[in-house]
Structures are given as C-alpha cells and as structure tokens.
C-alpha positions as CSV (number, residue, x, y, z in Angstrom):
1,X,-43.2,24.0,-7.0
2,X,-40.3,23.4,-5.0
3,X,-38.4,19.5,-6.3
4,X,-39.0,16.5,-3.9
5,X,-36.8,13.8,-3.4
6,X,-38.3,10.1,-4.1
7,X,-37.6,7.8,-1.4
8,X,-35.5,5.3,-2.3
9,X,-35.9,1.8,0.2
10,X,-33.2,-0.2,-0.2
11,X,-32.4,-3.8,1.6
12,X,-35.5,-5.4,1.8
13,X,-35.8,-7.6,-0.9
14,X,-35.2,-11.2,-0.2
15,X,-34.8,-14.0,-2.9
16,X,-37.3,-16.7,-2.6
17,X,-37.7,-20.6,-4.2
18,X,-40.8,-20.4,-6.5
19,X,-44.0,-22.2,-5.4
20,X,-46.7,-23.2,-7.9
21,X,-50.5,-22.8,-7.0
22,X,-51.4,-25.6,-8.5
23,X,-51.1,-28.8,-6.7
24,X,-50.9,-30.9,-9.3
25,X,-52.6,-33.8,-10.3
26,X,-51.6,-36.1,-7.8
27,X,-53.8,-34.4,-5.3
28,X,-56.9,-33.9,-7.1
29,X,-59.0,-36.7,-5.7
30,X,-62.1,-38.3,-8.0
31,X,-64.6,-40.8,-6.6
32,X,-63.9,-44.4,-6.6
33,X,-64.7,-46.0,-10.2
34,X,-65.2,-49.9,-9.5
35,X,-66.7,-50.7,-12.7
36,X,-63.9,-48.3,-15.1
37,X,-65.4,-50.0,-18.5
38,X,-68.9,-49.4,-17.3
39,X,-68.2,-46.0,-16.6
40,X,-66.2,-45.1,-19.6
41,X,-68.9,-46.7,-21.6
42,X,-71.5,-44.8,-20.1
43,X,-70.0,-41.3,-20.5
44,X,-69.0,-41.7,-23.8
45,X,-72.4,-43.1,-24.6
46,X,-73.6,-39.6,-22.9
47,X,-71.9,-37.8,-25.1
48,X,-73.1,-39.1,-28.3
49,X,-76.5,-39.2,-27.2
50,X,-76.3,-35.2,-26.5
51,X,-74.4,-34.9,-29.6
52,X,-77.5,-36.7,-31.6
53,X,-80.4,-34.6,-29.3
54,X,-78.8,-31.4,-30.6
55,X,-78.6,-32.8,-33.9
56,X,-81.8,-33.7,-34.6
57,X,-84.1,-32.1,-32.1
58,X,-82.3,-28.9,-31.2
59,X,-83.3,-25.6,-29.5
60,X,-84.6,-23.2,-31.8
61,X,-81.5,-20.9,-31.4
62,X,-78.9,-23.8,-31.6
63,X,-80.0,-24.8,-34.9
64,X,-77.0,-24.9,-37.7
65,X,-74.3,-24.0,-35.1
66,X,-71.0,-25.2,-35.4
67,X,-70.9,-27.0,-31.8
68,X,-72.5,-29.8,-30.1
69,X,-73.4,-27.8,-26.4
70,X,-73.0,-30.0,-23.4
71,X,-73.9,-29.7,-20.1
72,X,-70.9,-31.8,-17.7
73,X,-71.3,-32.3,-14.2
74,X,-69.3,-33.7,-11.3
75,X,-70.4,-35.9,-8.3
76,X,-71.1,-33.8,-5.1
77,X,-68.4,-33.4,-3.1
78,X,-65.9,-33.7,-6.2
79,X,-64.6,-31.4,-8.6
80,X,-64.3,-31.5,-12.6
81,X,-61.0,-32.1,-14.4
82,X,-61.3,-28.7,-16.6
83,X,-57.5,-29.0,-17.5
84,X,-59.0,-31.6,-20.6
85,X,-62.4,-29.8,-20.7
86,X,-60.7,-26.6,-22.5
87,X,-58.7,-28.4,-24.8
88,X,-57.1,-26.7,-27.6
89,X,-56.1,-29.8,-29.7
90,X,-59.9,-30.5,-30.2
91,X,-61.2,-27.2,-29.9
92,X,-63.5,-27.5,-26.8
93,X,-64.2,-24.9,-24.8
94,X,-65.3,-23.9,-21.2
95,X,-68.1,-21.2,-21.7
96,X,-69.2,-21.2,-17.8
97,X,-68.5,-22.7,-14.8
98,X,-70.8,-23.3,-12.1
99,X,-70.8,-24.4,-8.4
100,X,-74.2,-26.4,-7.5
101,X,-76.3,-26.8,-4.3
102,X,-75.2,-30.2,-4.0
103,X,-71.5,-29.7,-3.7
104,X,-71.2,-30.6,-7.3
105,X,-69.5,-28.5,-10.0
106,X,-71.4,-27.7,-13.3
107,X,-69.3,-26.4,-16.6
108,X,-71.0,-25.7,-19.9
109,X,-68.6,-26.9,-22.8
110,X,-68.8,-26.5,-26.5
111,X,-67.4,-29.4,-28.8
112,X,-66.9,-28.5,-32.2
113,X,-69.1,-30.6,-34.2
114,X,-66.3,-32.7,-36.1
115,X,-64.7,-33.2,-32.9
116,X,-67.5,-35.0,-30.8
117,X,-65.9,-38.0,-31.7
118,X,-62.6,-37.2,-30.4
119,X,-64.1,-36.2,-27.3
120,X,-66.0,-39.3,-26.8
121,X,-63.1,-41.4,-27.5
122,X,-61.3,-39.8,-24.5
123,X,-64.0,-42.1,-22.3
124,X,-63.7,-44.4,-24.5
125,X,-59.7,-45.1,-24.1
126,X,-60.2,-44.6,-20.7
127,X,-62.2,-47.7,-20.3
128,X,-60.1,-50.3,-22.2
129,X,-56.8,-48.6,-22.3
130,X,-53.9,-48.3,-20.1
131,X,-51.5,-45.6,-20.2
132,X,-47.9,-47.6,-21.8
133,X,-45.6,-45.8,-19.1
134,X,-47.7,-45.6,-15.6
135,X,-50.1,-48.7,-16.5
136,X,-52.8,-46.3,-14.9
137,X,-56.1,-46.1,-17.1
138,X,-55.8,-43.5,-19.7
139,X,-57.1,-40.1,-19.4
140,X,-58.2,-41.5,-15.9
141,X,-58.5,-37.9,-13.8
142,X,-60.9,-36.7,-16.7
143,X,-63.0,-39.7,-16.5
144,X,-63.6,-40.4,-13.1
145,X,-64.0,-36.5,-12.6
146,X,-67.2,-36.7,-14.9
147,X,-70.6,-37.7,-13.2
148,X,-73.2,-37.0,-16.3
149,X,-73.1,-35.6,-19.7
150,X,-76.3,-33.8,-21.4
151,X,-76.8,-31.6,-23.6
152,X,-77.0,-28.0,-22.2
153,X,-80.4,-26.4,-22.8
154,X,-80.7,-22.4,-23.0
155,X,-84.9,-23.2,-21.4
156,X,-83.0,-25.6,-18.7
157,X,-81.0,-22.5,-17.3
158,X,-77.5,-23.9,-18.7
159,X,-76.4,-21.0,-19.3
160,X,-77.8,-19.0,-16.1
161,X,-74.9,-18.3,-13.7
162,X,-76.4,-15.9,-11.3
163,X,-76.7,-17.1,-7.9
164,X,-80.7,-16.6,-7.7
165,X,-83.4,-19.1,-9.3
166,X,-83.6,-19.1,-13.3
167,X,-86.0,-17.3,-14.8
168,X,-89.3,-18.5,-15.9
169,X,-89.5,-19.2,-19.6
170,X,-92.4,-15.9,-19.2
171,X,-90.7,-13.8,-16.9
172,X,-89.2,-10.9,-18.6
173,X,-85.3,-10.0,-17.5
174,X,-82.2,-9.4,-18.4
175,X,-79.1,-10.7,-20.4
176,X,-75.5,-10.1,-20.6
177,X,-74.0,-11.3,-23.6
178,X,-70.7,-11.5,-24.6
179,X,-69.1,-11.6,-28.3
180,X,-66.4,-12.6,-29.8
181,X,-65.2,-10.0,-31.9
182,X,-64.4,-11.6,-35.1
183,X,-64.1,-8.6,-37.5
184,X,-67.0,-8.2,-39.9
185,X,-69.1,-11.3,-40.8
186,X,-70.7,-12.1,-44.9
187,X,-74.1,-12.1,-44.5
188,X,-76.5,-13.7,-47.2
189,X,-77.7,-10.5,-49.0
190,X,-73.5,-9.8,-49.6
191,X,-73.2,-7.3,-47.2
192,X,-70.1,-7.3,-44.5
193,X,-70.8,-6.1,-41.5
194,X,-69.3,-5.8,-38.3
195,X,-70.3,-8.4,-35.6
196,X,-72.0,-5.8,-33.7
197,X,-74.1,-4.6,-35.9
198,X,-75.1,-8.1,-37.2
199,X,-76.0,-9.6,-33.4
200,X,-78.2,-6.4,-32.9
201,X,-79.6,-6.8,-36.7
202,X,-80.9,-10.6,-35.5
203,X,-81.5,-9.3,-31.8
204,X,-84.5,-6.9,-33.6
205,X,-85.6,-9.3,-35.9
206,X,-86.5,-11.2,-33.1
207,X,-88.1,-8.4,-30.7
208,X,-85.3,-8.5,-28.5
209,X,-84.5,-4.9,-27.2
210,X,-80.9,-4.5,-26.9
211,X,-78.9,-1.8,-24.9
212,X,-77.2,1.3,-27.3
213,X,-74.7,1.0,-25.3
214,X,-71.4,-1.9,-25.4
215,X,-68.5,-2.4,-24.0
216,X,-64.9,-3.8,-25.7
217,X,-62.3,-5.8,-24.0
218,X,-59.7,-5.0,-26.8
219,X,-56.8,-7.2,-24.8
220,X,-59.5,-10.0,-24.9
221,X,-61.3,-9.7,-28.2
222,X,-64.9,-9.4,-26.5
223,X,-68.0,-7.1,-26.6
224,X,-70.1,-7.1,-23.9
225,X,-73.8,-6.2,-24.5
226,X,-77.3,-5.9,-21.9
227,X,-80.7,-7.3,-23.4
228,X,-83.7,-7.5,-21.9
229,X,-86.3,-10.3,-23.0
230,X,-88.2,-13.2,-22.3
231,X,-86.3,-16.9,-22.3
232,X,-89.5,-17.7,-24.1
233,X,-88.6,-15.8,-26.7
234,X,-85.2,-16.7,-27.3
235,X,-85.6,-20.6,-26.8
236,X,-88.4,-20.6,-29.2
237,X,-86.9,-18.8,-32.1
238,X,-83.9,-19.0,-34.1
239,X,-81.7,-16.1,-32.5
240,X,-78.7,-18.5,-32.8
241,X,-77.5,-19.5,-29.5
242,X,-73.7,-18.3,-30.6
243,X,-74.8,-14.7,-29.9
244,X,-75.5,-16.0,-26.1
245,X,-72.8,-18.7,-24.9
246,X,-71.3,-17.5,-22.1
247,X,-73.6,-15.8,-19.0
248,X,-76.8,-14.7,-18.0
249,X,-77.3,-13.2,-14.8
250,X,-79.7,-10.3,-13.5
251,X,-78.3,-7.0,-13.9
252,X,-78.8,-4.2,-11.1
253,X,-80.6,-1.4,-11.4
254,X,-77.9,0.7,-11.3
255,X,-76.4,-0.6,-14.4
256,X,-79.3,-0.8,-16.3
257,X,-79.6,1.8,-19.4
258,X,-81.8,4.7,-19.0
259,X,-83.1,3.7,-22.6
260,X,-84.5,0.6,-21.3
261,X,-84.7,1.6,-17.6
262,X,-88.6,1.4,-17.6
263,X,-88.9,-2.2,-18.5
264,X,-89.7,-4.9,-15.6
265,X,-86.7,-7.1,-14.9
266,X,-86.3,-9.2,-12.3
C-alpha cells in the first residue's frame, strides 16, 4: 500500500478563560422557610422517625443491613441540595435520583447506621445555629432544599426509576441490579466466595431466577445483573435489600436472556 501523508491543521486553536458549569450556590434557589426552627425540627424529627421504622419494623430484605434507607424529597418546583446528600465525611450516599410528576425531585440515600445521628444534626444546627462568618443559618441550602424525609420502601417503588407505573407487588417483571464488587465475602458455613456467586446463592434460595449472564464495570467496581421476579417476593423475604440498592426499571425484549426469554415481564 502506497504511504499517505496525515493532515496536519495548524492555526486554529484559540486560548480561552475557563467557565465552570456549575453555578454555584448562590443561584440555587430554595422555597421560603418562615418558620427555620420549625422546619429544622421537623426534618430532623423525619429522620429519626425513618431511622426507628427501619429499625424496628423493617422490610423483610432490609433486615440487619448496615444503613438506615431514606426516601428525601423536594417541594415541586424546587430542586434537592445533593452536594450534602453524598457526603463522604458521613458516609451517605445517593443510590437513585428521581424527577416526580409534580415538579419535585426524589433521591433515595443510604445513611450508615452510626451516622443517622450526624445526619440529623445537620437540620438540627440548621435551626438554632448561625454560620460564625456569614451569620446565615447553618447548612441552610441543604435544609430549606428538603421537603420530607421517610424511609424508602422496596413495596412503595423507592427504588423503581423507570418512567412507567411501578409494578404491582404480583406482577411478575424484571430487575437490574447492580453490585458492588467487593472481592469475596465470609459466609457463615466458612466459605469465601466471590460476591457473585454469593448474590446468585441467596437469589435461588429465594426462587429468584437470575440471568447467566453479568456484566463488569472494572473502572467502577460494579456488576450488573437481570432478574426476573415478583416485588412480592422480594419484599416479603429476607433477600437483603444490599443486593438491590440502586435501580429497577423494565428491561426490553431485546435485552432480555434467551435463558429466561419465555417468562412474562412487563
């Protein structure tokens, strides 16, 4: 083959001033807070109420997790803070995000259970403390970005984020899960296995019929997995709700395994 010469463009590049994305805080707008130590109360009160439900009365697959699940949700027309919803210094975590009919913005967050606490105190300061330098209420954005605190409910649809209706607690359909590759896990009987293998392990104990196929994100530590079941099922037993903490959304039919291509799904 005869040798081609690259094209070389030269004189068109043109230095530029950065510009970040981001606004900044000074234009995110919250709804007006008259009573601040009413609200602050309130929410903080929200989240130790949620932290209590899913102590004491929890889901069937949320039982002896490591994380208090809540459900946060803006008012319509406004959206949340997330900047101090995924923080690291307390360990919470954003696990969906979710636009609602209403104009409203829906986030499911997990609080490490040590760290409820912590989180509730961030209302807590922001109704009877001031912040020493601006004199503005402290962690005010956060606050006044927050509408209602629950705790998020697998049998609610917390965790749906496709755009059609959730699934009927008997309606058979599908599940895409994503893992956290952690390596291999000690299970009681001694063995180590990898987390894989454990989640599908539990996923059988339970009846739940699980793709053979899975996909890794090795840059982000995740497998992804299909399962098709019934929320009945899952709500009601103890397949432990940190197998299924991100999405669940109907799967097309194109992308459905041939292994478990003749089951109904919706």
């Amino acid at each position: 083959m005869p040798r081609l010469r690259h094209f070389l463009i030269q004189g068109t590049a043109q230095s530029q001033s950065y510009v970040a994305t981001f606004a900044g805080r000074g234009d995110f707008k919250t709804p007006p807070r008259i009573e601040r130590v009413a609200h602050g109360a309130r929410v903080a009160g929200e989240v130790q109420q949620a932290a209590r439900q899913a102590h004491d009365q929890p889901e069937k697959p949320a039982e002896g997790v490591g994380f208090v699940p809540l459900a946060i949700r803006s008012n319509p027309g406004f959206k949340l803070w997330l900047d101090s919803l995924d923080d690291k210094k307390i360990g919470s975590e954003i696990i969906n995000f979710r636009y609602q009919e209403d104009g409203s913005e829906r986030a499911i967050v997990h609080i490490p259970n040590d760290k409820v606490a912590k989180f509730a105190k961030k209302f807590e300061d922001y109704a009877h403390k001031d912040h020493k330098r601006y004199g503005s209420p402290l962690n005010q954005t956060l606050a006044e970005s927050v509408n209602e605190i629950r705790v998020a409910m697998l049998r609610d649809g917390d965790y749906w984020t496709d755009s059609g209706p959730v699934p009927q607690t008997d309606e058979e359909f599908w599940w895409e899960v994503w893992l956290r590759d952690e390596g291999e896990i000690l299970l009681p009987d001694g063995r180590f296995l990898p987390v894989e293998d454990v989640f599908r392990e539990e996923a059988n104990r339970y009846n739940i019929r699980v793709s053979n196929q899975q996909v890794r994100f090795e840059l982000e530590n995740f497998l992804d997995f299909l399962l098709v079941f019934r929320l009945s099922e899952v709500s009601g037993s103890s397949f432990r709700r940190t197998w299924v903490t991100c999405e669940c959304f109907a799967v097309p039919a194109s992308a459905r395994p041939a292994c478990l291509a003749p089951l109904a799904v919706v």
